[in-house]
N, C-alpha and C positions, 0 to 999 in steps of 0.2 A: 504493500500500500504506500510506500515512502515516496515511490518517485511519480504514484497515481495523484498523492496529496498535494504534491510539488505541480501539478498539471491543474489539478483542480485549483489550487491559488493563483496562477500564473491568469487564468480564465479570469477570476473573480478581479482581479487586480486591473488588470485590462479594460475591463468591465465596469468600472470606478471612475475611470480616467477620459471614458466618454459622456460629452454633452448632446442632449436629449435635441439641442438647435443644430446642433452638426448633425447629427444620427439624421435630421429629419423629423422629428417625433413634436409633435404637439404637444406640451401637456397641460392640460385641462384640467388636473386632476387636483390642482394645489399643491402645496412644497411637497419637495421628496424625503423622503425619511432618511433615504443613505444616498451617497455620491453616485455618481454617473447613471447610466442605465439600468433598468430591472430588470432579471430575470427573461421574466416572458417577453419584453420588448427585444433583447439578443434573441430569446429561440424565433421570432416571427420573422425579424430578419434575415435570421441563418436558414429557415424554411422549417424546422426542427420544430416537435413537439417543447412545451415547458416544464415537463416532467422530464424529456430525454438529456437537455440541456441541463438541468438540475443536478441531475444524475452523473454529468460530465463536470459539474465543478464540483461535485461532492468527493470528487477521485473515485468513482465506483467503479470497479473491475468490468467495464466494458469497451467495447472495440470499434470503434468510429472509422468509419470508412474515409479514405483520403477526399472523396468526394464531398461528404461532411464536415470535415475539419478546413477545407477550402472554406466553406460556407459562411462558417463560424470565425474561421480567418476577418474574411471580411465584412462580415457584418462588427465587428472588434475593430478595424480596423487595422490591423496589423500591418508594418512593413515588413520586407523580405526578412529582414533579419529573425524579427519576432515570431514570423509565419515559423523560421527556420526550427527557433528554441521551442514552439512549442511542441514540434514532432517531434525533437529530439527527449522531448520531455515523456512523450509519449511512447515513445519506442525503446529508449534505453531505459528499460524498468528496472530497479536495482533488487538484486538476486545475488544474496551473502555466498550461493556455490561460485559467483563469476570468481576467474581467475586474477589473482593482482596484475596491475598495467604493468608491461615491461620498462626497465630502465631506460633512459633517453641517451642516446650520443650521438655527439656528430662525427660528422664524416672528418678526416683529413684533407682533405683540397676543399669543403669550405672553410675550414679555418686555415687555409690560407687566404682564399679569396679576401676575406675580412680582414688581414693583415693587409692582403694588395689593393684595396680602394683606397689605401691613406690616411686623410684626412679628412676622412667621411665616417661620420661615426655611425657603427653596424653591429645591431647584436640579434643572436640567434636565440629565440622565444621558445620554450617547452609549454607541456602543460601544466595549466595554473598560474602561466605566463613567469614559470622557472629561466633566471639565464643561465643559459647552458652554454654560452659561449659569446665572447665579444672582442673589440678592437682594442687598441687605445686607446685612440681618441674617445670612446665611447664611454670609457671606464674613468677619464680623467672629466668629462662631460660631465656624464649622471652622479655616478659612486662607485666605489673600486671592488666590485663584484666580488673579486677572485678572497679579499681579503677580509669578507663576510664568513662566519659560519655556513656551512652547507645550508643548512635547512632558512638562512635568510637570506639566500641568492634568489631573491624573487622580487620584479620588479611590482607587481601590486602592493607588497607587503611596505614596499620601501619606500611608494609613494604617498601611501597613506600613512606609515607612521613616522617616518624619517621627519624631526623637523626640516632638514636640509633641505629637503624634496620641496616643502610649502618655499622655503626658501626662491629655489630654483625657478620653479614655474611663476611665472607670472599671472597664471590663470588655473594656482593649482587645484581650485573646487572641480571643475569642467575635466581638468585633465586626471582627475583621480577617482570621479565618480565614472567617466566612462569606462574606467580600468576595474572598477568595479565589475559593471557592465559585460565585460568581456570575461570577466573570473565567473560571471553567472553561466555565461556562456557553455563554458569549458566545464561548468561542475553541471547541466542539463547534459552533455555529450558523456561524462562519468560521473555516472552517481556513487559508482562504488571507490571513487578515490577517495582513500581514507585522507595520504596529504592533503589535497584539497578541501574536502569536510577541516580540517585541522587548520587550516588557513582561514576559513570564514570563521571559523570559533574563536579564534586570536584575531580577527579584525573585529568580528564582533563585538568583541569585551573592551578595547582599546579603544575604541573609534566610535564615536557617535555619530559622525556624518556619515561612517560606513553599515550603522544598521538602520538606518533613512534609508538609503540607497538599494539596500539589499529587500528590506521589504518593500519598496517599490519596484520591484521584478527588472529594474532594465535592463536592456539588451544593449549591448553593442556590439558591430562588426565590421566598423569601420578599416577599409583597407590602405585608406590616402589621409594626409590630415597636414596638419603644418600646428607649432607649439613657440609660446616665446617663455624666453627663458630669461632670468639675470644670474648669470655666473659670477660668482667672488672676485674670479680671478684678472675675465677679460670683458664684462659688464655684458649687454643686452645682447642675445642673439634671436633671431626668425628662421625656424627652419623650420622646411618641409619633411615630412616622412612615408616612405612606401614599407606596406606591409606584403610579404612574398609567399605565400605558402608555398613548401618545400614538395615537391612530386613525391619522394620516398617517403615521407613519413607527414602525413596530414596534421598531425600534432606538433612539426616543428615550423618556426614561421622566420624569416630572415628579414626583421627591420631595417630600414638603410637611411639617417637623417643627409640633410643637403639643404645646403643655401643656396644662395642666386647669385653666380660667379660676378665677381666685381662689387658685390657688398661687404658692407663693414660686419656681418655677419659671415661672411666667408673670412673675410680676414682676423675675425677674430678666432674662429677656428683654427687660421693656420698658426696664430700665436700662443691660443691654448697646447696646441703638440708641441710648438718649440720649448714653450714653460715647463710642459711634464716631459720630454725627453730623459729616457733612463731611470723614471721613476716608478713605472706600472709595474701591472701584475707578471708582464711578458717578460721582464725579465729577474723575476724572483720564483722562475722553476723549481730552482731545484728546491727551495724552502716548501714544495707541496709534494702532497702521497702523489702517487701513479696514477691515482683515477683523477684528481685535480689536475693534473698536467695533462691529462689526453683533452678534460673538457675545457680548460683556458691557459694551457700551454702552449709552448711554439706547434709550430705545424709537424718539426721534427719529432719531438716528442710526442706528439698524436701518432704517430706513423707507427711507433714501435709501439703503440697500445692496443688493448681487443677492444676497438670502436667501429663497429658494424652499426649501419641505417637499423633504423625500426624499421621492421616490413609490416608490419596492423596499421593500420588507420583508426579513426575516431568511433 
């Protein structure tokens, strides 16, 4: 029933957040007792009985046809993304026999690649938005990943509770709730990740803007965006960002920030690497174990480690 309940809120939520003058709806009825639409006003739009719909935000163990939950899509209004999370809400039912997710690595030639764009800061996303691997510049950018404990190399956790983080962003409510957003994401695709569960339970308790967010279901799956930042060191930068889903493994995603050549945003860039020259994680190898060095060691180091693709997807 966990991940049927999780389906059923998700509905109910949605459902909150529509106005009765958008829907189309008259009401003639006088105020409304709770937010957004009723009940039987979603089932009459989805085409659906209001007991069948009931049924369906109650999490009852039944099996809605694709044709159905389109219906219900849109009558909710959903965008793609949201359309996205709620099948996946739907489909990955959590079941204590499923096997634990396998561990994440990356490849050796994309950590190079990530070395070879520069001064372009680039880091490789797992899930629950783990870094599993990044640049310099990236690490002298954000935070110095490699020199976190394991289990805080994760960029939601760091955006939300890093003072440094609010620091950083210049727009950090926006940039942390949608990272939220995406952690929702990613725990609708695995309900059985225990990490994950274990990461909302520690933002939860810490974070009061993050159990706002969380109980307002949102979604995010933004693949392009652009972030401004004030850095300590070399002040304001505007950068763009592409997010890449990797072919081998649908769980890892290759971020890649960039400025607009010839701005003081690019040039501030190129003066933040000249400032941390010989200071990063890259070159304090050998100070880490063997599984640290395959995921933010040199390339060489990766090579001589057992770092095979995930071949599963989500």
């Amino acid at each position: 029933m966990g991940q049927s309940a999780e389906f059923g809120k998700f509905l109910k939520v949605m459902r909150s957040r529509l106005k009765p003058e958008v829907a189309g709806i008259t009401d003639g009825a006088g105020a409304r007792r709770v937010p957004g639409l009723r009940r039987e006003e979603i089932a009459r739009l989805a085409g659906v009985s209001t007991d069948y719909y009931t049924r369906l935000e109650q999490g009852r163990n039944i099996h809605p046809s694709r044709a159905v939950l389109d219906s219900v899509g849109r009558a909710l209004r959903l965008d793609a993304g949201e359309q996205a999370h709620m099948m996946d809400l739907l489909e990955h039912c959590a079941e204590s026999t499923r096997s634990p997710l396998p561990v994440q690595a990356v490849r050796p030639a994309l950590r190079q690649l990530l070395e070879a764009v520069g001064d372009v800061p680039a880091l490789v996303l797992g899930r629950r938005t783990d870094v599993l691997a990044g640049n310099r510049i990236a690490f002298l950018l954000f935070a110095d990943f490699p020199e976190l404990s394991q289990g805080k190399r994760n960029l939601t956790r760091w955006l939300i509770l890093d003072p440094r983080a609010r620091e950083l962003f210049r727009d950090w409510k926006s940039v942390a709730a949608e990272a939220a957003g995406a952690l929702r994401v990613d725990v609708g695709r695995h309900p059985n990740d225990a990490q994950a569960n274990q990461l909302v339970g520690e933002l939860a308790v810490h974070s009061e803007h993050f159990r706002q967010w969380w109980a307002g279901h949102r979604v995010a799956t933004r693949s392009s965006g652009s972030v401004r930042l004030h850095h300590p060191a070399v002040g304001d930068l505007e950068l763009n960002f592409e997010n890449l889903v990797l072919p081998d493994d649908a769980d890892q995603m290759l971020r890649i920030y960039s400025a607009r050549p010839g701005s003081p945003s690019a040039d501030a860039l190129i003066l933040l690497g000249s400032l941390g020259a010989g200071t990063t994680a890259n070159n304090r190898v050998g100070s880490t174990t063997p599984e640290e060095a395959a995921v933010f060691g040199t390339p060489e180091a990766a090579s001589n480690a057992d770092v095979r693709p995930n071949p599963t997807g989500p």
